[in-house]
C-alpha positions in Angstrom: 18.2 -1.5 2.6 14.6 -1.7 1.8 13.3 2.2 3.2 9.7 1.4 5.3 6.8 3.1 4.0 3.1 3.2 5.5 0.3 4.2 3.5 -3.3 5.7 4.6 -6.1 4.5 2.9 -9.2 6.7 3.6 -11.2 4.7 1.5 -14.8 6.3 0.6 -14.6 8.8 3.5 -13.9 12.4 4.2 -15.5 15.6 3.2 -13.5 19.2 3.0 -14.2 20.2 6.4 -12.7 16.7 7.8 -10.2 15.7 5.7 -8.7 19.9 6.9 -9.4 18.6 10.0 -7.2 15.4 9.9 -4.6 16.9 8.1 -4.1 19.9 10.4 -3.7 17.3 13.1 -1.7 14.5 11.6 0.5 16.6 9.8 2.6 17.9 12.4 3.0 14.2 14.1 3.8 12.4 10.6 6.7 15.0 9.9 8.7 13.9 12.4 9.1 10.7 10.8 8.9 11.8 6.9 13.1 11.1 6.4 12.9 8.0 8.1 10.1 6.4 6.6 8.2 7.0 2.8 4.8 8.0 4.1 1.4 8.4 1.7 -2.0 8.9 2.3 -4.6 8.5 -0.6 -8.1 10.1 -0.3 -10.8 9.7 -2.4 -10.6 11.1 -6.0 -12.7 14.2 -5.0 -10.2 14.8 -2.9 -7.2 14.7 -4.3 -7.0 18.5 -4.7 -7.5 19.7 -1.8 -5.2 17.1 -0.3 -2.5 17.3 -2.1 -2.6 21.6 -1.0 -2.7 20.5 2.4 0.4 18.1 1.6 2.2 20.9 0.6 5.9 20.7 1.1 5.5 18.2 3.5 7.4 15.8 2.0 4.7 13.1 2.6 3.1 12.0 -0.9 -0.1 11.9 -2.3 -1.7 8.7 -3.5 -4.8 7.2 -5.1 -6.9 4.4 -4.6 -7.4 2.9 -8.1 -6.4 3.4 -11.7 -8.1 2.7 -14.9 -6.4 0.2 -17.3 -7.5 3.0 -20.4 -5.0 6.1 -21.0 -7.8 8.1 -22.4 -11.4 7.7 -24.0 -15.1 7.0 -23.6 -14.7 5.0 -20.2 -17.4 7.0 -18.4 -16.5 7.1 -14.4 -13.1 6.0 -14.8 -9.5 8.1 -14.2 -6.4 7.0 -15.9 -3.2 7.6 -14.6 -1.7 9.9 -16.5 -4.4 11.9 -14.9 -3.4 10.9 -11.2 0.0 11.6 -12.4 -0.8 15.3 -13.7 -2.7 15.2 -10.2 0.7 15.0 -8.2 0.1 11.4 -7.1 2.9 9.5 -6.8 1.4 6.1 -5.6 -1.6 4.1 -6.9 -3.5 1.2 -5.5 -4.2 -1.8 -7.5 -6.1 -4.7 -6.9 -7.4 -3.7 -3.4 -9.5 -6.6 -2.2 -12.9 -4.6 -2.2 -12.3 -4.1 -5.8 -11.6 -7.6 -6.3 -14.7 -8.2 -4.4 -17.1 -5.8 -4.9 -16.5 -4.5 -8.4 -15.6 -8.0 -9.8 -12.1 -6.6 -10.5 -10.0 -9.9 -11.8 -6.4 -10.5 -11.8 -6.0 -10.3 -15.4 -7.7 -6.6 -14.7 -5.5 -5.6 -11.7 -2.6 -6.3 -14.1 -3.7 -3.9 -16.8 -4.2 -1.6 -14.2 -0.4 -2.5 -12.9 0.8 -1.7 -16.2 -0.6 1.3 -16.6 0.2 2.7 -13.3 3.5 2.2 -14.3 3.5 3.4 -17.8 2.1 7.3 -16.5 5.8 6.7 -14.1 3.7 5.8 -10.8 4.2 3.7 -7.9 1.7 0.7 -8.4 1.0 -0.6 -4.8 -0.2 -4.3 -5.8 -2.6 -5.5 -3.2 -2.9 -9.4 -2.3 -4.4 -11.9 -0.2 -6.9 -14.9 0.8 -10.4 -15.0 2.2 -10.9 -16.7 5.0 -12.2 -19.5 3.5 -9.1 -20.3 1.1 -7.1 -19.9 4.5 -9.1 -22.2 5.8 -8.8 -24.7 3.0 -4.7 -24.6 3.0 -5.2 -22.3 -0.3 -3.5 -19.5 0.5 0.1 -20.1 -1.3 -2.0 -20.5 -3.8 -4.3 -17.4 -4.2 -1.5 -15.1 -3.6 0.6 -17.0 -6.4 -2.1 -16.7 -8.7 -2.6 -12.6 -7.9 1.0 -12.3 -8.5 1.7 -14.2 -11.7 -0.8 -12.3 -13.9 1.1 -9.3 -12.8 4.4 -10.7 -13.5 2.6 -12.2 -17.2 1.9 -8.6 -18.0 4.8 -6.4 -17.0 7.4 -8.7 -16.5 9.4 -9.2 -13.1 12.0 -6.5 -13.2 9.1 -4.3 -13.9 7.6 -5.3 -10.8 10.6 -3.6 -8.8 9.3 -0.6 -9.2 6.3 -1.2 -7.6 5.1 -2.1 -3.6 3.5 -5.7 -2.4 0.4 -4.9 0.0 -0.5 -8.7 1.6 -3.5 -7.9 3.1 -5.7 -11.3 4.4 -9.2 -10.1 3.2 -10.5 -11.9 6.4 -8.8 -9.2 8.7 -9.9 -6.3 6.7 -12.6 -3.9 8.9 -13.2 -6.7 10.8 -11.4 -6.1 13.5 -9.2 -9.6 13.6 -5.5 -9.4 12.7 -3.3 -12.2 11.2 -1.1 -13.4 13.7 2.8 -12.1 13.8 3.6 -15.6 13.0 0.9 -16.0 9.7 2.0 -12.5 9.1 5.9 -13.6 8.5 4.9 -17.1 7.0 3.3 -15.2 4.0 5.5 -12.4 3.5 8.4 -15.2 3.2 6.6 -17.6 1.0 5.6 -13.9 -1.2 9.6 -13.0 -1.5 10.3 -16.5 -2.1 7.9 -17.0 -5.0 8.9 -13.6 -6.4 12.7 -15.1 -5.9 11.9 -19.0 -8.0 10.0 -16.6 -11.0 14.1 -14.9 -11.5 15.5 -17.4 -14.5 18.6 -15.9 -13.5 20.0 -15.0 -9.8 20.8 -12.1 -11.6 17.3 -11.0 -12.1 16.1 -11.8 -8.2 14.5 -8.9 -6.9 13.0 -10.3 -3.9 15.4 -8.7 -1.7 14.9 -5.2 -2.6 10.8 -5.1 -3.2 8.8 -3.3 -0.7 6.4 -5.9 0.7 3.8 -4.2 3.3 0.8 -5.4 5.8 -2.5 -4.4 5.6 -5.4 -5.6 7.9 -6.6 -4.0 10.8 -3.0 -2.0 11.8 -3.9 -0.6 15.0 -1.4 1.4 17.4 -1.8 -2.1 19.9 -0.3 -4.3 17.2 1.6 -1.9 14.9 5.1 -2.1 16.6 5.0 -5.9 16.8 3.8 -6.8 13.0 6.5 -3.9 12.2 9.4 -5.6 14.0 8.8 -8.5 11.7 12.0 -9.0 9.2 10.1 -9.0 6.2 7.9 -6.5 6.7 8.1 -3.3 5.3 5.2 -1.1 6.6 1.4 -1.0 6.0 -1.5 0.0 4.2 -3.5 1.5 6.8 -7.1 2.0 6.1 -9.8 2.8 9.1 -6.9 4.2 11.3 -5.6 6.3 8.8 -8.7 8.2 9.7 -7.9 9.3 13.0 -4.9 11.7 13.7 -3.4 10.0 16.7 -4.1 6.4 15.9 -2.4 6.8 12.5 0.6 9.2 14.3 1.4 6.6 16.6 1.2 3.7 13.9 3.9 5.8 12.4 6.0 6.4 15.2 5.8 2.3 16.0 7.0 1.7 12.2 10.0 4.4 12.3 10.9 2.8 16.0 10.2 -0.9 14.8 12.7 0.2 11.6 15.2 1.6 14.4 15.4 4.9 12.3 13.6 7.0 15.1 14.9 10.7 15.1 13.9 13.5 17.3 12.4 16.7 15.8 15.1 19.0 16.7 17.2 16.2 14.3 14.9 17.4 11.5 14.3 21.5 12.2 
């Protein structure tokens, strides 16, 4: 069985006095859930410190939000992951739309970045997904194929069992639409399914055991409903990962939507 996990992404946010603030809030709420469901939050890399104190013994991990493709060397403004690693992260983003967008990040990139992820013994969390205008042109098999197959070029598939599948539709990113339950199924399927037809064996299918996650405007509204959807996993959670009880509540809908819900005297 496939354990959910959801995933904060605070993206460029926070400062010391807020991210104490949030933690001191959220903390308490997310623990009720944390041997149910794999939970992560990844600040920014200022951060990291001081969120990883606050973790504590919490049993909810730290994570980043990128990794360079270099181990070490005169890559001014970039981190490795050996050094996340060393850090106490235990999951990495990769290939995160904005990067893709914003910093020209290409596939052939996001795999290196995969690979080496892997190679400092992380989690790589390898994010996917269409703009709205290859949705709109019937392209979005197709993108998501493409995003994929230069990670399975560079580590090979059974590497990519140890990692995590974000699909996150770029179109529903901060913009406050969501992918309908129905789209939302239709592209986790046709993502196991591809990652099913690249086995040459049956042997070597892992389709059935990787993680694959939603990300794109999770709110508490729609959390339980996207959740309840058989090949979903859990989310990547950006904006609402923010705020304590929107993010506590997305929780609580993914443990309930998983049917692993236990009360906290089950846990003290």
């Amino acid at each position: 069985m496939r354990k959910p996990i959801l995933i904060g992404n605070w993206k460029m946010n926070g400062s010391l006095h807020a991210n104490q603030a949030l933690m001191v809030r959220v903390l308490p709420r997310l623990r009720m859930f944390r041997k149910t469901i794999d939970l992560a939050v990844c600040p920014p890399f200022p951060y990291l410190f001081q969120v990883r104190d606050l973790l504590g013994y919490t049993g909810i991990a730290l994570g980043a939000q990128n990794a360079s493709s270099f181990v070490s060397g005169a890559y001014t403004g970039e981190v490795s992951a050996t050094m996340l690693q060393e850090m106490g992260c235990r999951y990495v983003l990769v290939g995160h739309s904005e990067r893709r967008a914003l910093f020209a990040e290409s596939s052939l990139e996001v795999a290196a970045r995969y690979r080496s992820v892997l190679a400092a013994g992380l989690t790589p969390v390898l994010c996917v997904g269409e703009t709205l205008a290859e949705r709109e042109s019937n392209q979005t098999g197709l993108v998501i194929e493409r995003q994929l197959q230069a990670v399975i070029d560079e580590v090979g598939l059974a590497a990519m069992a140890n990692g995590i599948i974000a699909y996150e539709p770029v179109w529903a990113i901060g913009t406050g639409k969501t992918a309908t339950p129905e789209q939302v199924s239709r592209v986790h399927q046709e993502i196991r399914q591809f990652i099913a037809n690249s086995a040459p064996e049956a042997s070597d299918d892992i389709s059935q055991q990787l993680r694959v996650i939603y990300g794109g405007s999770v709110k508490a509204a729609n959390a339980f409903e996207l959740f309840s959807l058989a090949d979903v996993d859990g989310g990547l959670i950006g904006g609402a990962s923010l705020h304590a009880d929107e993010f506590g509540t997305i929780a609580g809908a993914l443990a309930e939507a998983s049917g692993l819900v236990v009360s906290e005297c089950e846990i003290n």
